[in-house]
MIDOSE-1310 file (N, C-alpha, C; in nm, 2 decimals, decimal comma, always signed):
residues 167
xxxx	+0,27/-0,05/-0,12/+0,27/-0,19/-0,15/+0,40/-0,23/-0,22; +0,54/-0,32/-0,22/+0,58/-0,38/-0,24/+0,56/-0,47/-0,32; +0,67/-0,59/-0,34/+0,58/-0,73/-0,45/+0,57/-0,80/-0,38; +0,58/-0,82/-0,26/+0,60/-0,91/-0,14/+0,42/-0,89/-0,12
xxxx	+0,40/-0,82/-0,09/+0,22/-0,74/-0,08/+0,20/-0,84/-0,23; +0,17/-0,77/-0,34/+0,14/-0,81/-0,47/+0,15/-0,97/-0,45; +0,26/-1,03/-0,43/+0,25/-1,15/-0,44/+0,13/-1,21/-0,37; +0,11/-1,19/-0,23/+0,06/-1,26/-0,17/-0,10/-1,26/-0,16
xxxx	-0,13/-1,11/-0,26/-0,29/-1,07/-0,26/-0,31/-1,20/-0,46; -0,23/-1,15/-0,54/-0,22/-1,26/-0,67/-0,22/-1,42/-0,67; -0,13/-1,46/-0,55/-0,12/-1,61/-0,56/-0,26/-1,74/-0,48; -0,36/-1,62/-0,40/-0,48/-1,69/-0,43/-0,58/-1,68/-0,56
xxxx	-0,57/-1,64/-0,62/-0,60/-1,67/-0,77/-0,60/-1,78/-0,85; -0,46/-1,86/-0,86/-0,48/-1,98/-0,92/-0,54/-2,07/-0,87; -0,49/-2,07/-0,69/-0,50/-2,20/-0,66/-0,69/-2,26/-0,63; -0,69/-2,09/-0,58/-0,87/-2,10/-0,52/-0,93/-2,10/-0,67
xxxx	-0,88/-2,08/-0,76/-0,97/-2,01/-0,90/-0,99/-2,18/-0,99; -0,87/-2,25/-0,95/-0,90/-2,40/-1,00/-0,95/-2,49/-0,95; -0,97/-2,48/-0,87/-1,11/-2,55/-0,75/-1,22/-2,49/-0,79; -1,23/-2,41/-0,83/-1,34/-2,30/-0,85/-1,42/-2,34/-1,01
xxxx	-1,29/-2,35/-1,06/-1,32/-2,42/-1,24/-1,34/-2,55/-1,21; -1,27/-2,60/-1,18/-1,31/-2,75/-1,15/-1,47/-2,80/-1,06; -1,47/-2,77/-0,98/-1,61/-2,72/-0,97/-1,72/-2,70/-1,05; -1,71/-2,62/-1,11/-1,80/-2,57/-1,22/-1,81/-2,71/-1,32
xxxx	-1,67/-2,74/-1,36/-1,65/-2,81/-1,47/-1,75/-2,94/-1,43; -1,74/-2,96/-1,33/-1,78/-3,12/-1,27/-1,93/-3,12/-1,29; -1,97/-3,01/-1,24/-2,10/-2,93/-1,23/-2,19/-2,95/-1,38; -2,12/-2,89/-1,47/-2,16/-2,88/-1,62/-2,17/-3,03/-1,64
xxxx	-2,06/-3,14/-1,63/-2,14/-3,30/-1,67/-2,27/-3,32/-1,60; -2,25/-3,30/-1,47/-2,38/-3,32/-1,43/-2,51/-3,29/-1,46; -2,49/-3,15/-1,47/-2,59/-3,08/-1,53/-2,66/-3,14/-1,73; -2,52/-3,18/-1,74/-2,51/-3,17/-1,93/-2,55/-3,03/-1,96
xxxx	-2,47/-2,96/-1,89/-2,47/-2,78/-1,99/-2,37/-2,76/-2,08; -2,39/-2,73/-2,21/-2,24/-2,70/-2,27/-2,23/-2,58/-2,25; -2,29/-2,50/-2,18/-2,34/-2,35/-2,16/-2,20/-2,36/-2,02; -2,19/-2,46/-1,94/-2,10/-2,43/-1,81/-2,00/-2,49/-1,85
xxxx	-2,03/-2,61/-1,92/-1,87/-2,64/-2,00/-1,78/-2,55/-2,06; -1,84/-2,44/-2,16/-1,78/-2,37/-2,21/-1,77/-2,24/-2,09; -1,80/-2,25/-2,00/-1,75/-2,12/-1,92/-1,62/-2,18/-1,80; -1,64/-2,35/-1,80/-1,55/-2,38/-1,74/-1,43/-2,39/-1,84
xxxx	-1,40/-2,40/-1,97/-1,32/-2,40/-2,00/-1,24/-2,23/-2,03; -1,33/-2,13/-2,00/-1,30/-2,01/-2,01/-1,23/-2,00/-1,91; -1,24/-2,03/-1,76/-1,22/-2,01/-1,66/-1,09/-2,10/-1,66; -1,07/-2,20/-1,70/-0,95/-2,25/-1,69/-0,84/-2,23/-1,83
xxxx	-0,88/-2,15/-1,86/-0,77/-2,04/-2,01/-0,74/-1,97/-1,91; -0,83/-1,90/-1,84/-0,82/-1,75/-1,75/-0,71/-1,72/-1,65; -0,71/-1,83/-1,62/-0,61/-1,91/-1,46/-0,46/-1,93/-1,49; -0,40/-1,91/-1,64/-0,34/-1,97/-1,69/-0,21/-1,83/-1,68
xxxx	-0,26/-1,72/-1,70/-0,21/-1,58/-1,67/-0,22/-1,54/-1,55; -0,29/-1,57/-1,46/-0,32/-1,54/-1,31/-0,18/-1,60/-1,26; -0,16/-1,74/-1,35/-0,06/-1,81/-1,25/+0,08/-1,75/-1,31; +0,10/-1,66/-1,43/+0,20/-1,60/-1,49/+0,19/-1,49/-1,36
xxxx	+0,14/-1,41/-1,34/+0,12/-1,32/-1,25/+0,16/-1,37/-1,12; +0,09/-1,45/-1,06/+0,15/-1,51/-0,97/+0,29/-1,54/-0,93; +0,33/-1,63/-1,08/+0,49/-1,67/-1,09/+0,58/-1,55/-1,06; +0,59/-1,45/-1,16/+0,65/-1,36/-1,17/+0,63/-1,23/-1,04
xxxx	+0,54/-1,23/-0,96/+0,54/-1,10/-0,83/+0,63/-1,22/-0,76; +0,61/-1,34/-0,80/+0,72/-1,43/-0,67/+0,87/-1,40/-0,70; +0,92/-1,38/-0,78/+1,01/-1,40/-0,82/+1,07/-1,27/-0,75; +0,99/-1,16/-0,78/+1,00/-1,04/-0,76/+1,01/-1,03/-0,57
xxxx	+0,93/-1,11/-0,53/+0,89/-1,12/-0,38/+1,02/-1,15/-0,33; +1,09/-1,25/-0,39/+1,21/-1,34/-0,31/+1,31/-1,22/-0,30; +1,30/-1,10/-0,41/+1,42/-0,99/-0,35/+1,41/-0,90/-0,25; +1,24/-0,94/-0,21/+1,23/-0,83/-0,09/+1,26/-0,91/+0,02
xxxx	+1,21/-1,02/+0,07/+1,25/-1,08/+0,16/+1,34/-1,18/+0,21; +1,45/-1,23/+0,07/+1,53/-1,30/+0,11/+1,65/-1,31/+0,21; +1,68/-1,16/+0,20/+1,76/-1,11/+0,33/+1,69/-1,13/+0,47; +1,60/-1,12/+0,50/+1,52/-1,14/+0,61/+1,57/-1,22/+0,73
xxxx	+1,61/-1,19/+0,82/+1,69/-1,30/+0,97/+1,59/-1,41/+0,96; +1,63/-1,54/+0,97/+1,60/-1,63/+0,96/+1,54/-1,74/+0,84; +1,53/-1,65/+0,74/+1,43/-1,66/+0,62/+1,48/-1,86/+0,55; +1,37/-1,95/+0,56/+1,45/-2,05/+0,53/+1,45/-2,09/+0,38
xxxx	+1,51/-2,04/+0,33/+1,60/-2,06/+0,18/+1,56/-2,16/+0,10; +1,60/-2,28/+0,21/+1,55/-2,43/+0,11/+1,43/-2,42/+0,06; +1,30/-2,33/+0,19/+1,19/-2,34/+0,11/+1,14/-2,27/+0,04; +1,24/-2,19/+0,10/+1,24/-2,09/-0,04/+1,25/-2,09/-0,19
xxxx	+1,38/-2,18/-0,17/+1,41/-2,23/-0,31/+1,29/-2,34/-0,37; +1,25/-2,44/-0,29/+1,19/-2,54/-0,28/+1,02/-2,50/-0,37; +1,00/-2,41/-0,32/+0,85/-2,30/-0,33/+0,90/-2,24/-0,48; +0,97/-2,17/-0,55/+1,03/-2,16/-0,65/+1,03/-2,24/-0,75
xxxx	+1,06/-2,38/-0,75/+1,10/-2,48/-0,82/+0,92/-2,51/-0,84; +0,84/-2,55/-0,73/+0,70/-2,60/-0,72/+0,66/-2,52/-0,80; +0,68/-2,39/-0,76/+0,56/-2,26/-0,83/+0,61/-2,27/-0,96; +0,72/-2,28/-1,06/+0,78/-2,32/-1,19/+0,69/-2,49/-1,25
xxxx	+0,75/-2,55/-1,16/+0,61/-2,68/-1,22/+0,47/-2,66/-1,25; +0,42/-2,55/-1,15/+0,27/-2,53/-1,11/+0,26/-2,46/-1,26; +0,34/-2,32/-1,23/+0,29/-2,27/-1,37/+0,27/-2,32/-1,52; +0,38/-2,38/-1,52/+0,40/-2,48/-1,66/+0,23/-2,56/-1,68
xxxx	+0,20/-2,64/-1,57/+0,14/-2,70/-1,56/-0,01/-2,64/-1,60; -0,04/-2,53/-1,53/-0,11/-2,46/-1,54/-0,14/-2,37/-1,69; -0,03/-2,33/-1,77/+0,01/-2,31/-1,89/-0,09/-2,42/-1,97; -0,01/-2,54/-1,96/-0,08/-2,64/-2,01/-0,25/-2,66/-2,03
xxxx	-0,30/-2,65/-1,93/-0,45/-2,69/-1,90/-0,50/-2,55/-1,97; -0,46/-2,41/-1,96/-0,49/-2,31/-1,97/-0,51/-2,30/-2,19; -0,37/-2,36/-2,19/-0,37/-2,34/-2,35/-0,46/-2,45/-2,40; -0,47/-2,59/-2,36/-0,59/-2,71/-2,38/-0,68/-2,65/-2,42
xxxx	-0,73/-2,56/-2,29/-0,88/-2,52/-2,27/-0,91/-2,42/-2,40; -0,81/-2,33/-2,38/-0,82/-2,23/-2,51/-0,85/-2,25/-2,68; -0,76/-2,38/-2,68/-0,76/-2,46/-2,78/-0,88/-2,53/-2,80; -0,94/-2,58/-2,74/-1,09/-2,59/-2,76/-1,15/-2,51/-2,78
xxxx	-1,17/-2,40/-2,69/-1,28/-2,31/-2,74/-1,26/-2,27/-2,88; -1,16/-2,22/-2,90/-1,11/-2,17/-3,03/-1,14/-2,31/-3,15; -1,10/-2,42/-3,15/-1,14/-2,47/-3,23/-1,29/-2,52/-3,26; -1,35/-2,55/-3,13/-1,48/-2,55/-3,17/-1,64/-2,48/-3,11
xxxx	-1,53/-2,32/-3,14/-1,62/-2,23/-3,15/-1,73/-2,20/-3,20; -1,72/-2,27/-3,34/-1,91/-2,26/-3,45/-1,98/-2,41/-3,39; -1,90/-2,46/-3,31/-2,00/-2,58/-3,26/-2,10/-2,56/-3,17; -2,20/-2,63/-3,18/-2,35/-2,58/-3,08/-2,28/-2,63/-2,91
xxxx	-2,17/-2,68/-2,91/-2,12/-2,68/-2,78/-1,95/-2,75/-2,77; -1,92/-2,73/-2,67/-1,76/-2,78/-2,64/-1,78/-2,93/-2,60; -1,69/-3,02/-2,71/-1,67/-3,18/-2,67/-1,69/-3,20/-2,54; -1,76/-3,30/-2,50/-1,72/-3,36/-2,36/-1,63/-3,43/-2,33
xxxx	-1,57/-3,54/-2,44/-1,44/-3,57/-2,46/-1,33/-3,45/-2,41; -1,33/-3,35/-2,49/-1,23/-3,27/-2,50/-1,22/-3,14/-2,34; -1,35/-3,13/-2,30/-1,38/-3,09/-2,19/-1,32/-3,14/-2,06; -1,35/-3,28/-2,07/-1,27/-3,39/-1,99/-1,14/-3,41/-1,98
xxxx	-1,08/-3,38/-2,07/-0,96/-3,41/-2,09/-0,86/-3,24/-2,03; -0,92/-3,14/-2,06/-0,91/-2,99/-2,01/-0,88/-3,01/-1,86; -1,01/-3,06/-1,84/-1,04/-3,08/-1,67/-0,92/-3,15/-1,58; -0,89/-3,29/-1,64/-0,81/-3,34/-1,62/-0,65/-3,27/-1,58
xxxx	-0,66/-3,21/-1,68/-0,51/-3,16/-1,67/-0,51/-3,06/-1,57; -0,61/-2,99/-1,60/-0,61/-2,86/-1,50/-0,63/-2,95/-1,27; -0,70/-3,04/-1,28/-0,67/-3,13/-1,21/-0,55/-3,12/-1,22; -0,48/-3,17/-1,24/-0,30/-3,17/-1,19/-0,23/-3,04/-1,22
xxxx	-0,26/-2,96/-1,26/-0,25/-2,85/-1,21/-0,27/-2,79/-1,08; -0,41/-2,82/-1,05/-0,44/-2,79/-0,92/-0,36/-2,85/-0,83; -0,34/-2,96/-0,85/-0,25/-2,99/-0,74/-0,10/-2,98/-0,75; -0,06/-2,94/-0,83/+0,09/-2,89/-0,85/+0,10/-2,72/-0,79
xxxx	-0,03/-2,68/-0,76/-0,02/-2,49/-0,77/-0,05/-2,55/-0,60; -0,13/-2,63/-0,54/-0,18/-2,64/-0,42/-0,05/-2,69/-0,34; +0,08/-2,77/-0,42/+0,19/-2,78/-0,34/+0,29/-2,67/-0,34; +0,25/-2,62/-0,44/+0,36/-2,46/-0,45/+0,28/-2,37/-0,33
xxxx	+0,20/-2,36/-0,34/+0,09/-2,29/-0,22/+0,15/-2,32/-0,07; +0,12/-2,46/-0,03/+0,18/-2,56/+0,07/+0,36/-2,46/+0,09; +0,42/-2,49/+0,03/+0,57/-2,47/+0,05/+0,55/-2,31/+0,07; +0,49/-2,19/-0,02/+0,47/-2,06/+0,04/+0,46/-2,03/+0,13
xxxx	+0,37/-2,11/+0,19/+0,32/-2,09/+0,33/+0,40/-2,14/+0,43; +0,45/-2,23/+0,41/+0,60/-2,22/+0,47/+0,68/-2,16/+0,51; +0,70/-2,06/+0,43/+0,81/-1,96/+0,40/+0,82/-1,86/+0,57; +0,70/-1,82/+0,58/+0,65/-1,73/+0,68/+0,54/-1,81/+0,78
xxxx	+0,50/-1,91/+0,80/+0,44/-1,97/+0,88/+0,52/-2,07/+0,95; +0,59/-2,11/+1,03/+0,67/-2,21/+1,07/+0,57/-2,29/+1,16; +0,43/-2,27/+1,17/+0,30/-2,38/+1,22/+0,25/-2,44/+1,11; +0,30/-2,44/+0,98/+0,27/-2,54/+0,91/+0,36/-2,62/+0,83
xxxx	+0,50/-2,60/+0,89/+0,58/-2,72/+0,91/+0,60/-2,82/+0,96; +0,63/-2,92/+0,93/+0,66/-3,05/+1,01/+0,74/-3,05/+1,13; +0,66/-3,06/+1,24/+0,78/-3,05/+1,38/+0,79/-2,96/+1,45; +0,69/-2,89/+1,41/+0,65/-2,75/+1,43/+0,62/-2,77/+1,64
xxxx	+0,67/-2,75/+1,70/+0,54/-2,72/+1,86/+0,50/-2,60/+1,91; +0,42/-2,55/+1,94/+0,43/-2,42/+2,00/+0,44/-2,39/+2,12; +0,48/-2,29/+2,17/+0,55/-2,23/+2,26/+0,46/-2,35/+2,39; +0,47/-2,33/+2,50/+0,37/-2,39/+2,60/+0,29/-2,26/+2,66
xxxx	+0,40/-2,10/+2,64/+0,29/-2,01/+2,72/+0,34/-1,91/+2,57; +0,18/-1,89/+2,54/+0,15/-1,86/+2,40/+0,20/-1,71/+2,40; +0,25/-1,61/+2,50/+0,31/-1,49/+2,48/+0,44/-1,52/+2,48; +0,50/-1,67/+2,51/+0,64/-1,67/+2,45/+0,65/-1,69/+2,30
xxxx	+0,77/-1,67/+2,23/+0,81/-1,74/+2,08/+0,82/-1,85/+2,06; +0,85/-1,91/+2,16/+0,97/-2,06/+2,16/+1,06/-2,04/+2,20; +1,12/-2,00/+2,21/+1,30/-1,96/+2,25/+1,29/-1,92/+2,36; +1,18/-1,86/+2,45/+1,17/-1,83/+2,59/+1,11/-1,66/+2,62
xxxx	+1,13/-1,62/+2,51/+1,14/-1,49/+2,52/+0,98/-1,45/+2,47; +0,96/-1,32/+2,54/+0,82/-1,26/+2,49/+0,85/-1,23/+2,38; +0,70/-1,19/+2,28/+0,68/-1,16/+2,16/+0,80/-1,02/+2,13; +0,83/-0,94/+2,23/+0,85/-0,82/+2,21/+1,05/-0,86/+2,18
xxx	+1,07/-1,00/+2,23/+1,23/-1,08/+2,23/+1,30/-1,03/+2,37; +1,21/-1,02/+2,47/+1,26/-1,00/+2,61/+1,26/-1,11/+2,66; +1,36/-1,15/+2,77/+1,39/-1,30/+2,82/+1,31/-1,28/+2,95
């Protein structure tokens, strides 16, 4: 295993794991549990190092494959820059959440005010980690680019040639 491996088994973590809190979170108003409130805010402290982890095997990832024939750079770079906002962002919601529990730990439950406001952020988080995601997948998927067509006879590449690069 490489970090290129590492990377790509770590960076569903954030993105699925904040859908996953957020969920929960949404779940707990409905419910009125401070019992899921408070695990939703666990879970979005939790996500907050997953996306350090994340950040950092990428970083790590771009030296294994940046040399790569073809490798396109911009989104490379592009994916880079996103996953640096994501984390930040993610940071943010991560230390909020923490910061509640920690402050009102001897309370019979976590604000809903303050719960909400957790959620929120981690909300834009999610979608800041879901565009760094988007641009990853880029990197090595060129079917989920813009303009993308695929071949017409599915054992060619596009360029005419079989999978194997025979004309």
């Amino acid at each position: 295993m490489n970090w290129a491996h590492l990377h790509l088994i770590v960076n569903h973590a954030p993105v699925m794991g904040a859908f996953f809190v957020l969920a929960l979170g949404a779940w707990a108003f409905v419910r009125r549990s401070a019992e899921l409130r408070r695990a939703s805010l666990l879970g979005s402290f939790l996500l907050a190092p997953a996306a350090l982890l994340a950040f950092f095997s990428g970083r790590e990832a771009e030296e294994v494959v940046e040399d790569f024939p073809e490798m396109p750079h911009a989104i490379l770079e592009a994916h880079e820059e996103a996953a640096l906002a994501a984390l930040l962002a993610m940071a943010v919601a991560g230390l909020a959440a923490g910061a509640v529990l920690l402050l009102q730990r001897k309370a019979e439950s976590p604000g809903r005010r303050a719960t909400a406001l957790c959620l929120v952020l981690l909300l834009a988080a999610a979608g800041l980690v879901t565009w760094a995601a988007n641009l990853g997948g880029q990197i090595r998927h060129p079917e989920v680019r813009g303009g993308f067509s695929a071949p017409e006879n599915p054992l060619e590449d596009g360029r005419g040639r079989d999978r194997k690069g025979r004309d």
